[in-house]
Structures are given as structure tokens and as C-alpha cells.
C-alpha positions as CSV (number, residue, x, y, z in Angstrom):
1,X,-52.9,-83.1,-50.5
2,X,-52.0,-82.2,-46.7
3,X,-54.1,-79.1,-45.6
4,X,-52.2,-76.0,-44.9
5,X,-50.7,-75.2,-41.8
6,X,-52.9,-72.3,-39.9
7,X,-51.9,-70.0,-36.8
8,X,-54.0,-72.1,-34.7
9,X,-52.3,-74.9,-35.2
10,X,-48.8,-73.2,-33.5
11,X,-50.8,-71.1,-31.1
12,X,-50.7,-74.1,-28.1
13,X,-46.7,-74.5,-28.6
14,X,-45.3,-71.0,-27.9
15,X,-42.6,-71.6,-25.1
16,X,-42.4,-75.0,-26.1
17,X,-39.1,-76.2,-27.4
18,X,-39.0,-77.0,-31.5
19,X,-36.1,-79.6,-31.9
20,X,-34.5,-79.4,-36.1
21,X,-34.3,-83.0,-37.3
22,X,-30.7,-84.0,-38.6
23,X,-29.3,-81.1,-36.4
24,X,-28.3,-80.5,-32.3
25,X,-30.0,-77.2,-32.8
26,X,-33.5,-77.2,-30.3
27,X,-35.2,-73.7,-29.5
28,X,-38.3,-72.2,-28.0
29,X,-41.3,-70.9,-30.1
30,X,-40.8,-67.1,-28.4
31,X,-43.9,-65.4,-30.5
32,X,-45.9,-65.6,-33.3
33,X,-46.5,-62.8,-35.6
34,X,-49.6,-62.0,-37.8
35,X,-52.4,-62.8,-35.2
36,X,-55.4,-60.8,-35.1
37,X,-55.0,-59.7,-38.4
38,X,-57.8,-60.7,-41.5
39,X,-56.9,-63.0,-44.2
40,X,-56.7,-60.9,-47.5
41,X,-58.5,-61.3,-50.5
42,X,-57.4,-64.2,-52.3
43,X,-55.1,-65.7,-49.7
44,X,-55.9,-69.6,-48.5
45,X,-54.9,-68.5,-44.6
46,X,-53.8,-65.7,-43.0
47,X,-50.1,-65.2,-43.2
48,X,-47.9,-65.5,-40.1
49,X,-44.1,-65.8,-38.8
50,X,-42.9,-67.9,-36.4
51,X,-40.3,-66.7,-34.4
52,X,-37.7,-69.1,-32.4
53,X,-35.4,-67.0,-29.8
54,X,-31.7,-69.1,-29.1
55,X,-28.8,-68.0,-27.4
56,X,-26.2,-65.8,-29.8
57,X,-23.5,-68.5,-30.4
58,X,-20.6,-69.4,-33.1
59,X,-22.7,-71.9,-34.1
60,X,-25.9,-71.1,-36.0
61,X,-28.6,-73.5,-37.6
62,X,-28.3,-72.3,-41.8
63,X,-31.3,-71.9,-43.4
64,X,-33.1,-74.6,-44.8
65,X,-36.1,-76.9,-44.3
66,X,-36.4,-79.0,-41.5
67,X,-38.7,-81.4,-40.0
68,X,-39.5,-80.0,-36.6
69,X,-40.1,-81.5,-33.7
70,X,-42.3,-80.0,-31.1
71,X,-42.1,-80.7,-27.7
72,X,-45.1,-83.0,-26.5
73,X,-46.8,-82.0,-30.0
74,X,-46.7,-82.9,-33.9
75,X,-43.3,-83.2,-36.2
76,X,-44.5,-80.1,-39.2
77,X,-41.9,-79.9,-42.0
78,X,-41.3,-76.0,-42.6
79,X,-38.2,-73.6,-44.0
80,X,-36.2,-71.9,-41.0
81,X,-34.0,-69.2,-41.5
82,X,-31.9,-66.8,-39.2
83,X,-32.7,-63.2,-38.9
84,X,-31.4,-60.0,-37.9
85,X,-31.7,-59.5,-34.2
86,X,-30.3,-56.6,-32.6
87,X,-30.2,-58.1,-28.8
88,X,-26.6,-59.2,-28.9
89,X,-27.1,-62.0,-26.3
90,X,-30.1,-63.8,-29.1
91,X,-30.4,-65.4,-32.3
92,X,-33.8,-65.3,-33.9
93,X,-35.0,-67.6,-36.3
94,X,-38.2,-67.1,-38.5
95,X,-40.3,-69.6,-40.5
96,X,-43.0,-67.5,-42.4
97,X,-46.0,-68.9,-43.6
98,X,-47.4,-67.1,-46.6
């Protein structure tokens, strides 16, 4: 059984670029939400989101999981869906790891 994926193991790539498999979509790692914070009771990790920052376009890369590509770094397989984001000149995408 592969070992779960921890914040540590992300922390290195934020700015770096993530490239989807099977897809022309590529974006940046912009942040990485959940740091500092314990692991509660229970829990095998500490939960965190990944957040990727694109520009807004038609276009957008659907939800689903991919096989992710990071720049001058491991391939991690994780589910990437679009969120909400109010800056109207940014798409943000989230993977959440629970």
C-alpha cells in the first residue's frame, strides 16, 4: 500500500508548475492551505488543500483525477477540481487531501 501523501511532501513545489496528464492544462502550485495546523484525533495526516492559480479562460480543466506532473519533481495521482474565485482575471483549482 503506497503511504499517504503529507504537506511536506508539496511544500518544496509551490510556484512550480503542475502539468495534468492527458490534458494541455499546466499551472502553478500558488499556496497550500492547512499548514501549521495539528492533526486531529483519529486522522492519519493532517488535512490540507492545494491550491493552483490559472489565468480565467473559456477553457477550464473539469474536475477529475489526474496524474500530475511537477516541474523538476515526482508525477502524484490526485482529484482536481475548479473553485469559486472571485478575482475575475484567475481560475483556482483545489485538490484536498483529507
Amino acid at each position: 500500500m503506497a503511504e499517504l501523501l503529507q504537506i511536506e511532501d508539496f511544500k518544496p513545489h509551490v510556484g512550480k508548475i503542475f502539468r495534468f496528464k492527458g490534458t494541455r492544462f499546466a499551472f502553478p502550485l500558488d499556496r497550500i492551505i492547512g499548514e501549521n495546523q495539528p492533526t486531529p484525533a483519529g486522522m492519519k495526516r493532517q488535512p490540507f488543500i492545494l491550491i493552483f492559480r490559472a489565468p480565467k479562460e473559456h477553457e477550464y480543466l473539469p474536475d477529475g483525477i489526474y496524474e500530475c506532473e511537477i516541474e523538476g519533481g515526482p508525477t502524484h495521482s490526485m482529484y482536481v477540481n475548479p473553485i469559486q474565485t472571485p478575482a475575475p482575471e484567475w481560475q483556482e483549482y483545489q485538490a484536498v487531501f483529507a
